[in-house]
N, C-alpha and C positions, 0 to 999 in steps of 0.2 A: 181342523179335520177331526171330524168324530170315529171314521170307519178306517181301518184297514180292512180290504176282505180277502173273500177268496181268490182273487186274483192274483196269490201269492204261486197259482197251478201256473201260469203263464210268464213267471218273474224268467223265463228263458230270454227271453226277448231282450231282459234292458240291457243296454249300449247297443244296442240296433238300431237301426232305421236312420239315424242322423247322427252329425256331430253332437261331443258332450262338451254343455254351458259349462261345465267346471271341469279345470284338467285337473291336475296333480297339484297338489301343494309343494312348491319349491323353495318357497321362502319364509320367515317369520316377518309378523306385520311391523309397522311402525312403533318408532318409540313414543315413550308418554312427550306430548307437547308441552308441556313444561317441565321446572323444576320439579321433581317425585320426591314429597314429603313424607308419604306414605307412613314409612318406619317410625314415623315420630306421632303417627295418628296413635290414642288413648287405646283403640280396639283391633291394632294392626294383628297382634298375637292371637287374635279370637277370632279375623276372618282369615288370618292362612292357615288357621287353625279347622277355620270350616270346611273351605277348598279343598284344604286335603282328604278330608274325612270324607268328601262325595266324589271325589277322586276314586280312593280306594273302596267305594262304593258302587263304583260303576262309570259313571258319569267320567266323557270321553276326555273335556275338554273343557274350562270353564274362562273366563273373563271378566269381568267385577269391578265396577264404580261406585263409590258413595260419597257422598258432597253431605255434612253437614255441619253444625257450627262449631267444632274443632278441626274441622279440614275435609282436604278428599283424599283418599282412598283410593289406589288401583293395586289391582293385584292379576294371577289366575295359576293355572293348575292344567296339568297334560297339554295332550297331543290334536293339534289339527289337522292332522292326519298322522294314522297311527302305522300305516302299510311303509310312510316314507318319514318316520319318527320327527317329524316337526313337530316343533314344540308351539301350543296353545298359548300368546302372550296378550299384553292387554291389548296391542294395537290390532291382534286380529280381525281380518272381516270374516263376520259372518253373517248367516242370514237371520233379519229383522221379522222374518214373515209377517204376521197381521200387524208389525209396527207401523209395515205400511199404510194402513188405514186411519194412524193417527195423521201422516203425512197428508196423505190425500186431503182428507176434511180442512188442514191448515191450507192446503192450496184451495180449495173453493174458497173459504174466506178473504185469502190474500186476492185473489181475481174479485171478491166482492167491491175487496174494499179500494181496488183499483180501475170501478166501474165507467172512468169514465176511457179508460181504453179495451177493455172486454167486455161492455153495454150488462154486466151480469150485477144486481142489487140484491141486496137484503130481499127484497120481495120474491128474489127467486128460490127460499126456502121452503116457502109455501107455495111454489108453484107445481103444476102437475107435472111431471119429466114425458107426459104425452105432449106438451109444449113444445119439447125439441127431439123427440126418438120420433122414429119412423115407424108408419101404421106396420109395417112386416115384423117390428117386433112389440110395441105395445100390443096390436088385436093378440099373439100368442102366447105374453106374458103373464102369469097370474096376477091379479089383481093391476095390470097393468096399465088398465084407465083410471084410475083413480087414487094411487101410491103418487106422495111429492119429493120432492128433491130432497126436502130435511127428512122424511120419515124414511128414505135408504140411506141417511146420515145417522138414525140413530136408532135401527134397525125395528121400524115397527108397521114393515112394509107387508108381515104375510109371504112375502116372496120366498120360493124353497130355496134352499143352497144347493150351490153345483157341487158343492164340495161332499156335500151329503149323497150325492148317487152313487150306487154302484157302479153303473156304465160309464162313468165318466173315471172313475177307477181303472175299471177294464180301458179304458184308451189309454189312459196315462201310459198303464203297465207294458202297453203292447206297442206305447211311439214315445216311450221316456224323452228324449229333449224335443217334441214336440212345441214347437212356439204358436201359442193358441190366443185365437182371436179373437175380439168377444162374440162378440154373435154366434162362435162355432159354441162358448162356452155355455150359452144362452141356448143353444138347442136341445142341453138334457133335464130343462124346466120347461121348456114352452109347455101349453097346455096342460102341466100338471093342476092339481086344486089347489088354493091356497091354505096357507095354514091357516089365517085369521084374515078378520076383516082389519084394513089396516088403523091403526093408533089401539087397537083393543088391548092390545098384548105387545111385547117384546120379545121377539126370539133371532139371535144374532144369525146371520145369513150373507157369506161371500159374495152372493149376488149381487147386494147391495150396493158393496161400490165398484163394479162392472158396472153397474149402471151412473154412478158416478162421473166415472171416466169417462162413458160416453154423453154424456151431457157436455162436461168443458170441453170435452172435443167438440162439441157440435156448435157448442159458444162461441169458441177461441178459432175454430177450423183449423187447427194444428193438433199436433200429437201432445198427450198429457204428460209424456215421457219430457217434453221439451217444456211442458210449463212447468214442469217438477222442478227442473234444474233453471228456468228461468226465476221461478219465484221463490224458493225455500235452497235449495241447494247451494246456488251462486251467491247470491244473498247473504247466509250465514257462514259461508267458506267450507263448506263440507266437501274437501278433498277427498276424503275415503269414503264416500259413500255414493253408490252405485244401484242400479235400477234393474234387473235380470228380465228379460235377454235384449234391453235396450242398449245397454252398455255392455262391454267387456270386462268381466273380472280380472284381477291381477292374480299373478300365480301364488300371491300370500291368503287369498281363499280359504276357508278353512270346510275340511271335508265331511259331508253331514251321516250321523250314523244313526242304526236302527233293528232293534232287532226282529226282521220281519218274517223270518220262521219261524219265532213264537219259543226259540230251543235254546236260550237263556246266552246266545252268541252274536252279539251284534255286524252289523253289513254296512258298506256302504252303499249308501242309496243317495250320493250327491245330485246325481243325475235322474231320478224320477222327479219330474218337472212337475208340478199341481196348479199347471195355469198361470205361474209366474207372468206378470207384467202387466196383470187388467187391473190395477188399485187393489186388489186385496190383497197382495203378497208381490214378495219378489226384489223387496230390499233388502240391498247388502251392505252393514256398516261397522263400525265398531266402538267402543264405547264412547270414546270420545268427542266422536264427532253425532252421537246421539244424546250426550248429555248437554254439547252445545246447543241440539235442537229444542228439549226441553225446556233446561234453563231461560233461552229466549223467550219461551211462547208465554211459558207456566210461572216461570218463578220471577224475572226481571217485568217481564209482561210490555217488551219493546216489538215486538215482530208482529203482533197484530191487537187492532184497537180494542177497546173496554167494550163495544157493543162486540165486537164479534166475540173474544171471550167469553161474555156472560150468556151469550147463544150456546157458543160452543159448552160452556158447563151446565145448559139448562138438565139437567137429568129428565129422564124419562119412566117409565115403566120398568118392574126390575126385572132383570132375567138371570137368576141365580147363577153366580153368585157376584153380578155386577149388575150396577145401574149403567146405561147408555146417555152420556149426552151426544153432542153429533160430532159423532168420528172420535169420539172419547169415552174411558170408561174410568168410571169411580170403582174402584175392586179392594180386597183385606178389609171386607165391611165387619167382619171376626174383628177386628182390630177396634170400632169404635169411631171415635173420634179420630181417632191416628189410622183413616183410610188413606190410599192414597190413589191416583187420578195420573192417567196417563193410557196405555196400551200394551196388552200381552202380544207376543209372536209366536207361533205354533204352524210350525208343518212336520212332513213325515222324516227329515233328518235333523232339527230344528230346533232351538227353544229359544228366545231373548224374552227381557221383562225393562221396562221404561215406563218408573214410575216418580212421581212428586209426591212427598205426602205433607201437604201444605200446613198440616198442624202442629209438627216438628219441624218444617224446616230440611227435610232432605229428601235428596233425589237418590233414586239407586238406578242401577242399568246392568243388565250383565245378557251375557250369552254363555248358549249352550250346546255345542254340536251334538246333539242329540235329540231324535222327534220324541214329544213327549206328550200330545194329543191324542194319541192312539195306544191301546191298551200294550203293555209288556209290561215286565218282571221290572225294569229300570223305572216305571211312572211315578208309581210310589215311593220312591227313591226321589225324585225331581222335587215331587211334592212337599216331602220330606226337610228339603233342601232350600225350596222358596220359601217355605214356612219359620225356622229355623232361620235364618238370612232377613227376613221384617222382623222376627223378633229380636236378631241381636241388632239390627240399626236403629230399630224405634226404641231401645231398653239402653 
């Protein structure tokens, strides 16, 4: 999300209109699934050392993985919810938001390469998604005869983001746990112009994988919600991690915060829903059970084969300050050689980061109940803090 707007005049509304996806934090999450070495890692005093420092910096709530060749690492710092003094621990879930998008892309692959029971191939990368969407939304799609399945995998479809409108703003604010469909999400781009003709350019667009979704959906005739947990979820044993508003959260949730009148005092805003559950957003996990997704895909490289991999790392076009391969992004390109490849998460209570940086050898993961896509006094603070955080684990 790029915009907060003025929709902050109508913020009367939220908890109206419907039940809220997230109650109250009642619990702390699970414990570390193994033995907790941590203490005996070489940099333990320099990352509870950092925690704290963006702690007392603002930052609500944090949670912290690092895998590298002296060990892993967990740690975290505050509250997951601060109104009912729950304590922020590692096993919290929280929300992945755009991690989802790395998910999604591994579940097209996983359907590819299990073509002979979803009829879906390698060839369907390069095919036009006017192959399977219906003329009601291609004719009103931007560039919607002629974008393919890979170029909304690696975003250089032209297509606007929903996320980018204001009106779709204003709904949010005025039907917060609103559970949105795609096609309703898809009516505040129809007809607009496109940005680019598609492969010209790169500019990242939630769009994108809505329309993902509805492609395996239209493959598979089932819900993408069920091939998630058919083919990646179940699969790797991801108990704690959950799909919004497909699933049910547990009350160990952690509650998202934001300072959305601008007056240096943060809110919660768990419950402003931004389209949760169409592939761009809407996962909830926690660190552990996102470093086993990683590890699998990226680092051991068992969960899906050497063609799909080298697809999924083709980079593309840059769109500062990451390259796009499909459903992945190479980002800390500041760094050099020691970038690292994976997927940021961003919404309006929000922040997670799940990265490999395969030239060192480590993985990091953390969450952050705090949105940190949208301008406040805390951004630079975030920023601050992912920056600081690559450079102690790659140094």
């Amino acid at each position: 999300m790029k915009k907060i707007i003025i929709g902050i005049l109508v913020i009367a509304s939220v908890g109206a209109c419907r039940k809220a996806q997230i109650t109250e934090t009642r619990s702390v999450g699970d414990p570390c699934p193994w033995a907790d070495t941590s203490d005996h890692h070489p940099k333990d005093a320099a990352l509870k050392a950092l925690l704290e420092k963006y702690r007392v910096k603002g930052l609500p709530g944090i949670s912290l993985l690092i895998s590298d060749s002296k060990g892993t690492w967990v740690g975290s710092t505050g509250k997951a919810d601060i109104e009912n003094n729950i304590d922020f621990v590692p096993g919290t879930i929280s929300k992945a938001a755009s991690i989802t998008k790395f998910f999604m892309s591994t579940l097209v692959f996983r359907m590819i390469e299990d073509s002979v029971h979803t009829g879906l191939g390698y060839g369907a990368i390069d095919t036009k998604i006017s192959h399977w969407l219906p003329a009601r939304v291609i004719d009103k799609l931007p560039n919607g005869n002629l974008v393919t399945l890979g170029q909304c995998m690696n975003h250089e479809t032209g297509i606007p983001d929903v996320i980018e409108q204001n009106d779709f703003y204003l709904a949010v604010l005025n039907d917060p746990n609103k559970k949105w469909q795609p096609e309703e999400l898809l009516e505040f781009i129809y007809n607009k112009k496109p940005l680019f003709t598609p492969s010209d350019t790169a500019i990242y667009s939630n769009t994108n994988t809505i329309l993902i979704t509805m492609v395996i959906e239209a493959v598979a005739g089932k819900s993408h919600a069920d091939l998630l947990k058919q083919y990646i979820l179940l699969p790797l044993g991801l108990q704690h991690t959950y799909y919004q508003p497909h699933d049910e959260l547990p009350n160990s949730t952690a509650q998202g915060y934001f300072d959305l009148y601008n007056n240096n005092t943060i809110v919660n805003v768990s419950n402003l829903v931004t389209g949760s559950g169409n592939g761009y957003g809407g996962l909830y996990s926690n660190v552990f059970d996102l470093f086993a997704f990683i590890k699998a895909v990226l680092v051991e490289k068992t969960f899906l084969n050497a063609r799909s991999l080298h697809i999924m790392q083709t980079y593309g076009k840059k769109d500062d300050p990451n390259y796009y391969g499909y459903g992945i992004q190479k980002t800390f390109l500041n760094h050099g050689d020691d970038y690292g490849i994976g997927h940021k998460g961003r919404d309006l209570g929000y922040s997670a980061n799940l990265f490999y940086f395969p030239n060192k050898g480590i993985i990091q993961v953390f969450f952050v109940n705090y949105g940190t896509d949208a301008d406040s006094g805390l951004k630079q603070v975030f920023f601050d803090f992912q920056e600081e955080l690559v450079n102690l684990s790659l140094n």
